[in-house]
MOPAC internal coordinates of N, CA, C and O (Angstrom, degrees):
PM7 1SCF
backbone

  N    0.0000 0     0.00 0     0.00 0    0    0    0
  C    1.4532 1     0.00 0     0.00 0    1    0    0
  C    1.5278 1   109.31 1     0.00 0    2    1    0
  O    1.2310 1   126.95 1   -55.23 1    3    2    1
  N    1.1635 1   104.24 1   124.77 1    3    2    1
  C    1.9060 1   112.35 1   173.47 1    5    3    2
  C    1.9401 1   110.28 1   -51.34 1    6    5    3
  O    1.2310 1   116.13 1   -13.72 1    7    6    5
  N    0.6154 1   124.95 1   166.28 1    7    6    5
  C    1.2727 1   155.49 1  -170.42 1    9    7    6
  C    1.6102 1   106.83 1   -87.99 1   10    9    7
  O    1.2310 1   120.35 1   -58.31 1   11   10    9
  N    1.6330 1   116.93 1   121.69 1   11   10    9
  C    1.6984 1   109.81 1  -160.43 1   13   11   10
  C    1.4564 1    77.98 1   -59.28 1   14   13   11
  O    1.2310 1   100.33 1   106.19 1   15   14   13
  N    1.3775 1   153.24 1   -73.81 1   15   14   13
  C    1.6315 1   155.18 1  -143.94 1   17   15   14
  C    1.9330 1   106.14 1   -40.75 1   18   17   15
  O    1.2310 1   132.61 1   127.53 1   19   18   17
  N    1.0895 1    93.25 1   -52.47 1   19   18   17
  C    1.7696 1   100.47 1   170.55 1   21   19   18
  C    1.5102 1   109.83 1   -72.06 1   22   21   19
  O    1.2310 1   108.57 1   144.13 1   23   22   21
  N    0.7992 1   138.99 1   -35.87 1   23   22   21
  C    1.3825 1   134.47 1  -158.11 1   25   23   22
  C    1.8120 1    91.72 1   -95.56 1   26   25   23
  O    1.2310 1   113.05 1   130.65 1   27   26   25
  N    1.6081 1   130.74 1   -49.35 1   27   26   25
  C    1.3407 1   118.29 1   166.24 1   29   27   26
  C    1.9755 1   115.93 1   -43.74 1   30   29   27
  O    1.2310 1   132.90 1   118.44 1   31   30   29
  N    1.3201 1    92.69 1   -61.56 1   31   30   29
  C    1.3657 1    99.86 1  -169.21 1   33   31   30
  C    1.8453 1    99.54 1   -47.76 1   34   33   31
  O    1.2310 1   113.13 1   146.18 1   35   34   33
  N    1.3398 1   130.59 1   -33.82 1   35   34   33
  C    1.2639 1   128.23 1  -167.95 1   37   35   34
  C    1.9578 1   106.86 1   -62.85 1   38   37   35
  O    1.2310 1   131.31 1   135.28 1   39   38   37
  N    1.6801 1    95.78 1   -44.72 1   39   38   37
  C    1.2174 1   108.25 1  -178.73 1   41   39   38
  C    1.3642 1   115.71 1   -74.60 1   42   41   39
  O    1.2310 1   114.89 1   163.59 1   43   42   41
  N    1.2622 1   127.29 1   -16.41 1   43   42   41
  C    1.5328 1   127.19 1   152.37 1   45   43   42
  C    1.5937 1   123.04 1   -56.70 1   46   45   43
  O    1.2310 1   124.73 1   125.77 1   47   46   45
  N    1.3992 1   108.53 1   -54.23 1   47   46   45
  C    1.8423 1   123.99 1   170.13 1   49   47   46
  C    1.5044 1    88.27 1   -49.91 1   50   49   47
  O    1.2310 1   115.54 1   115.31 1   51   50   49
  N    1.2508 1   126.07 1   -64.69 1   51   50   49
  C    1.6249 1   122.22 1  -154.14 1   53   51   50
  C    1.7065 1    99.38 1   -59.62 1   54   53   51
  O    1.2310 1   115.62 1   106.85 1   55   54   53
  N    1.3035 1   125.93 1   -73.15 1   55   54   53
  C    1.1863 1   127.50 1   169.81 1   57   55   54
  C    1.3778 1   140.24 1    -7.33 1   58   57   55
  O    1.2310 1   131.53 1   117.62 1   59   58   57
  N    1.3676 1    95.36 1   -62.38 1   59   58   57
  C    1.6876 1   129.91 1   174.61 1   61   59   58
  C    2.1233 1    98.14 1   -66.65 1   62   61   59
  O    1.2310 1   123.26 1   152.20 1   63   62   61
  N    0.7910 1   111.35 1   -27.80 1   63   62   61
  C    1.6391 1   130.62 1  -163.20 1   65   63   62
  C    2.0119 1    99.68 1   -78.95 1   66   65   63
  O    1.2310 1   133.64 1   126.38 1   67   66   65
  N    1.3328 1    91.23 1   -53.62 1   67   66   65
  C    1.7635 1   103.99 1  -179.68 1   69   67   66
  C    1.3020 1   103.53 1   -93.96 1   70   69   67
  O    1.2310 1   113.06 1  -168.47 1   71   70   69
  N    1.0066 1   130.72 1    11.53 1   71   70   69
  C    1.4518 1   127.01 1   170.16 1   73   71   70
  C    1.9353 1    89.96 1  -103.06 1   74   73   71
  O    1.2310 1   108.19 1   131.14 1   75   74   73
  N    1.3647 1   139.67 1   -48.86 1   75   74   73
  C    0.9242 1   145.46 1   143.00 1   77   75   74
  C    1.5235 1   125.11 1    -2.19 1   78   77   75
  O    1.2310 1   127.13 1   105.31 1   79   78   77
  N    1.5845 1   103.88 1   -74.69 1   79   78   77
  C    1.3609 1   108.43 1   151.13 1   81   79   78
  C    1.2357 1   141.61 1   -60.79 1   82   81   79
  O    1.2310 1   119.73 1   145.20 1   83   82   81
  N    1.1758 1   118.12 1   -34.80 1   83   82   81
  C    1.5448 1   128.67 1   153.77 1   85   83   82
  C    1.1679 1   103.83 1   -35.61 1   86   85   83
  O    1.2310 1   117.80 1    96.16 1   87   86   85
  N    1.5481 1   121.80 1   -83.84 1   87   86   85
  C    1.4088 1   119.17 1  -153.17 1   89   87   86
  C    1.7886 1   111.45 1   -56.99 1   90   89   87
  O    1.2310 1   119.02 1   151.08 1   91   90   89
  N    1.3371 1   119.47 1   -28.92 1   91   90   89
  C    1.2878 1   141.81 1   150.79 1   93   91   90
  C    1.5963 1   112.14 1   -12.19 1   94   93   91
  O    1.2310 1   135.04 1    91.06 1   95   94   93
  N    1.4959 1    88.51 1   -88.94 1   95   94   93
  C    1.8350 1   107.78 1   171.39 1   97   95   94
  C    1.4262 1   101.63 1   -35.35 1   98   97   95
  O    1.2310 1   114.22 1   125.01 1   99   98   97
  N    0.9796 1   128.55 1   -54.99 1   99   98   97
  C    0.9479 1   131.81 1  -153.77 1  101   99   98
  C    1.8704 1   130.25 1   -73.92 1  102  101   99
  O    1.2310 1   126.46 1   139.12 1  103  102  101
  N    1.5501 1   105.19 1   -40.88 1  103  102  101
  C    1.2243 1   124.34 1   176.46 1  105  103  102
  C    1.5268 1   112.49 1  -119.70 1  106  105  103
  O    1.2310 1   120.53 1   148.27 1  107  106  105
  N    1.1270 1   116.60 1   -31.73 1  107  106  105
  C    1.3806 1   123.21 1   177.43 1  109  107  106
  C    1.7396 1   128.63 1   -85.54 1  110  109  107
  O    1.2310 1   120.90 1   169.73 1  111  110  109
  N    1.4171 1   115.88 1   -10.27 1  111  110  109
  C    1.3183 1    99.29 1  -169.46 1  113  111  110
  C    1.2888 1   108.82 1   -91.39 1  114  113  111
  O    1.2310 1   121.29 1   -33.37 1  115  114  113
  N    1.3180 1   115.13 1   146.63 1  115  114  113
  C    1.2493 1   132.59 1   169.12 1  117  115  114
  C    1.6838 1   130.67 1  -110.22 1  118  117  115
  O    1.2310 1   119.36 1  -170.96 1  119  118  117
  N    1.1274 1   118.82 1     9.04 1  119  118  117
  C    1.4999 1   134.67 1  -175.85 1  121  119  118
  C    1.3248 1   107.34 1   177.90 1  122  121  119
  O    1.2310 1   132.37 1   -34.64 1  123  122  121
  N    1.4812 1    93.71 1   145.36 1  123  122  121
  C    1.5418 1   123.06 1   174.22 1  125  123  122
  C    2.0020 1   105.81 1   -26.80 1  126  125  123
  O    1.2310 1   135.08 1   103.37 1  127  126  125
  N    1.2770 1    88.44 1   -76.63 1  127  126  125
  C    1.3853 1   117.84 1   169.93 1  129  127  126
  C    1.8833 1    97.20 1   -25.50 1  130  129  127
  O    1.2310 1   119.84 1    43.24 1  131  130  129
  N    0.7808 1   117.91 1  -136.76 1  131  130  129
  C    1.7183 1   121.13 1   164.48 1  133  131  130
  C    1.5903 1   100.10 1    19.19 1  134  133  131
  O    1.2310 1   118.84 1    84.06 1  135  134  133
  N    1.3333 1   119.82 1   -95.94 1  135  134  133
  C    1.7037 1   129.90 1   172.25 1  137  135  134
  C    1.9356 1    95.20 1    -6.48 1  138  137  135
  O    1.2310 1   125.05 1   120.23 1  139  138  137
  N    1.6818 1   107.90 1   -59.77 1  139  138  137
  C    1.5874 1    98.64 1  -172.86 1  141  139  138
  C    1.3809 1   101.16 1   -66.95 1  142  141  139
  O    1.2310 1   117.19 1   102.40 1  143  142  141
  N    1.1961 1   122.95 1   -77.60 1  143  142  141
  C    1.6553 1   133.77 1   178.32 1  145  143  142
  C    1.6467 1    98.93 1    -6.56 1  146  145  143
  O    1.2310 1   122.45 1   103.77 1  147  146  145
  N    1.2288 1   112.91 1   -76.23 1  147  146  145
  C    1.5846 1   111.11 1  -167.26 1  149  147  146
  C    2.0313 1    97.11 1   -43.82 1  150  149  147
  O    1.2310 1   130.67 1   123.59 1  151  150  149
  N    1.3695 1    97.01 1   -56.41 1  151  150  149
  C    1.3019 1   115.11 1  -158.40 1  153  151  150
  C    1.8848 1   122.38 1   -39.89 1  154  153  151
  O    1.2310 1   135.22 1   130.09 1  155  154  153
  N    1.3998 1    88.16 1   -49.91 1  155  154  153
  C    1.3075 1   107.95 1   150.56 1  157  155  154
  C    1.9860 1   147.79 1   -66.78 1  158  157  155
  O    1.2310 1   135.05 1   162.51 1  159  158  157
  N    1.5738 1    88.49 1   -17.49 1  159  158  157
  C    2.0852 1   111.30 1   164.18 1  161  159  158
  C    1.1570 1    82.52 1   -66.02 1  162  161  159
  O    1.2310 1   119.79 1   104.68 1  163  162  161
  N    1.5327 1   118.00 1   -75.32 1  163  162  161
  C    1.5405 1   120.85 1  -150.88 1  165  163  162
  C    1.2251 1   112.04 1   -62.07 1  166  165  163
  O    1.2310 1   106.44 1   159.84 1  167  166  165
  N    1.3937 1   142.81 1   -20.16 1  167  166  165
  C    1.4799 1   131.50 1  -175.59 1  169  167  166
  C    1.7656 1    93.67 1   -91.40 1  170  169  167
  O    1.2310 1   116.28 1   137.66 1  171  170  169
  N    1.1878 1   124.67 1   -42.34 1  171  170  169
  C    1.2949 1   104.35 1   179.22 1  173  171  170
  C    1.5393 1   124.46 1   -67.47 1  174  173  171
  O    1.2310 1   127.27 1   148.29 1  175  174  173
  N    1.4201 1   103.62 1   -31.71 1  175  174  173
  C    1.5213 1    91.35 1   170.95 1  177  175  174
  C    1.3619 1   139.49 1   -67.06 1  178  177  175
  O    1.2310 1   131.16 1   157.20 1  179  178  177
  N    1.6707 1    96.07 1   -22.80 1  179  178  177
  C    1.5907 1   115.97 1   172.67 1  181  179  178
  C    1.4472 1   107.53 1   -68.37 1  182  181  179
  O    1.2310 1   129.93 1   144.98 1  183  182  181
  N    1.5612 1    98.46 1   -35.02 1  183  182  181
  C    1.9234 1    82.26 1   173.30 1  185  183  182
  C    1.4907 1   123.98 1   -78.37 1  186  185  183
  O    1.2310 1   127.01 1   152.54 1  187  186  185
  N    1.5349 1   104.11 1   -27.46 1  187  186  185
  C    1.3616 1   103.99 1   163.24 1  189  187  186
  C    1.5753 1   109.89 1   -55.66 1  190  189  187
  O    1.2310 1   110.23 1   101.50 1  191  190  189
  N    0.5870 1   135.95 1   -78.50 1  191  190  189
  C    1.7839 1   141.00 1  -159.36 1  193  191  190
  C    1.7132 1   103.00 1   -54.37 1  194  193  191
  O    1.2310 1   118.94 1   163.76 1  195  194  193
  N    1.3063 1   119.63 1   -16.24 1  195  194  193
  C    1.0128 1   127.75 1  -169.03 1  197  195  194
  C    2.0279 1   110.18 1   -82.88 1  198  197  195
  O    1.2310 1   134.27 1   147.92 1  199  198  197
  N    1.2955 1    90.00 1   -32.08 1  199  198  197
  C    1.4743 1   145.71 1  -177.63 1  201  199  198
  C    1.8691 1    97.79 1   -52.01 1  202  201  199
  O    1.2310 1   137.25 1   101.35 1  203  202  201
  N    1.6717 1    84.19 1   -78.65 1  203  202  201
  C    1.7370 1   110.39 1  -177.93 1  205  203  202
  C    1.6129 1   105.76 1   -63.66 1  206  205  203
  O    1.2310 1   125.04 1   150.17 1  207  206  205
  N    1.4728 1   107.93 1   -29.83 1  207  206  205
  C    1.4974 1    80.37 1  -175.24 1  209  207  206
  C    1.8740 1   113.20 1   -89.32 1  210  209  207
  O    1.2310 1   126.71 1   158.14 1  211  210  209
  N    1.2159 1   104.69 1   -21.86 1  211  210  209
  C    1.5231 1   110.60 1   165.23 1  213  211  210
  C    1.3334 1   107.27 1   -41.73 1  214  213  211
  O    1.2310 1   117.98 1   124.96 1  215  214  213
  N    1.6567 1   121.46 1   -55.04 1  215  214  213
  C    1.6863 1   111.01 1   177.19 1  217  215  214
  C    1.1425 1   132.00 1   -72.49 1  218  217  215
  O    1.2310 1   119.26 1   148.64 1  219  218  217
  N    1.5363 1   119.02 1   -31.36 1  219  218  217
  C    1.3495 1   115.95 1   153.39 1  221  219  218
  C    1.5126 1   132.48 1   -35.56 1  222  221  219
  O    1.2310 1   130.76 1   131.58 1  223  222  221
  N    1.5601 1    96.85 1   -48.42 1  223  222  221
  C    1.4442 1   109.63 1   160.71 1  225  223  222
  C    1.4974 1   123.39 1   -60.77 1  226  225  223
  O    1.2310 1   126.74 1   142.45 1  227  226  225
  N    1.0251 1   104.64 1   -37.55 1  227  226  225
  C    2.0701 1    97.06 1   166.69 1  229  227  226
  C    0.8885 1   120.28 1   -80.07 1  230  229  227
  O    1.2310 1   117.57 1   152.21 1  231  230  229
  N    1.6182 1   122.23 1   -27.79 1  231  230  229
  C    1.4644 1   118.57 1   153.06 1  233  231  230
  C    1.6533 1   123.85 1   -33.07 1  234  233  231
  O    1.2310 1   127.32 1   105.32 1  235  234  233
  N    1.1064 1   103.52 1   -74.68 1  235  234  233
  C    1.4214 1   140.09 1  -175.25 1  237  235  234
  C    2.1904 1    93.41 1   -42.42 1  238  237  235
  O    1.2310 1   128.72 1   147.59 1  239  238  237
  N    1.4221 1   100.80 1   -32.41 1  239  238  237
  C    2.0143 1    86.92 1  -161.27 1  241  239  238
  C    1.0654 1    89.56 1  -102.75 1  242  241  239
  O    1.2310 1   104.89 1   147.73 1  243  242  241
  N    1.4862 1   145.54 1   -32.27 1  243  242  241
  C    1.1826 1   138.48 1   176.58 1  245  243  242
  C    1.6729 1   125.70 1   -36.06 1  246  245  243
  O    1.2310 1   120.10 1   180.00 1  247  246  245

């Protein structure tokens, strides 16, 4: 198991990453196509992070 310090810092990169895409969606798309592309980074990363914070949390009760 990673280290809670590595595993925060990961969820910072990830964060900073969908805020990325966000601003993306937002000013940058130009086709349907793209609109999904982004659409789909951002749902996986949210599940990733969603992911990390579940283990933090078992960290944390153990």
């Amino acid at each position: 198991m990673q280290d809670i310090d590595t595993i925060q810092d990961i969820r910072s990169i990830i964060k900073k990453t969908l805020e990325k895409y966000k601003e993306d969606i937002i000013y940058g798309v130009d086709t349907i196509e793209n609109l999904q592309y982004a659409r789909g980074k951002i749902n996986a990363l949210e599940a990733l992070l969603q992911d990390l914070n579940d283990l933090l949390k078992k960290e944390n009760d153990l």
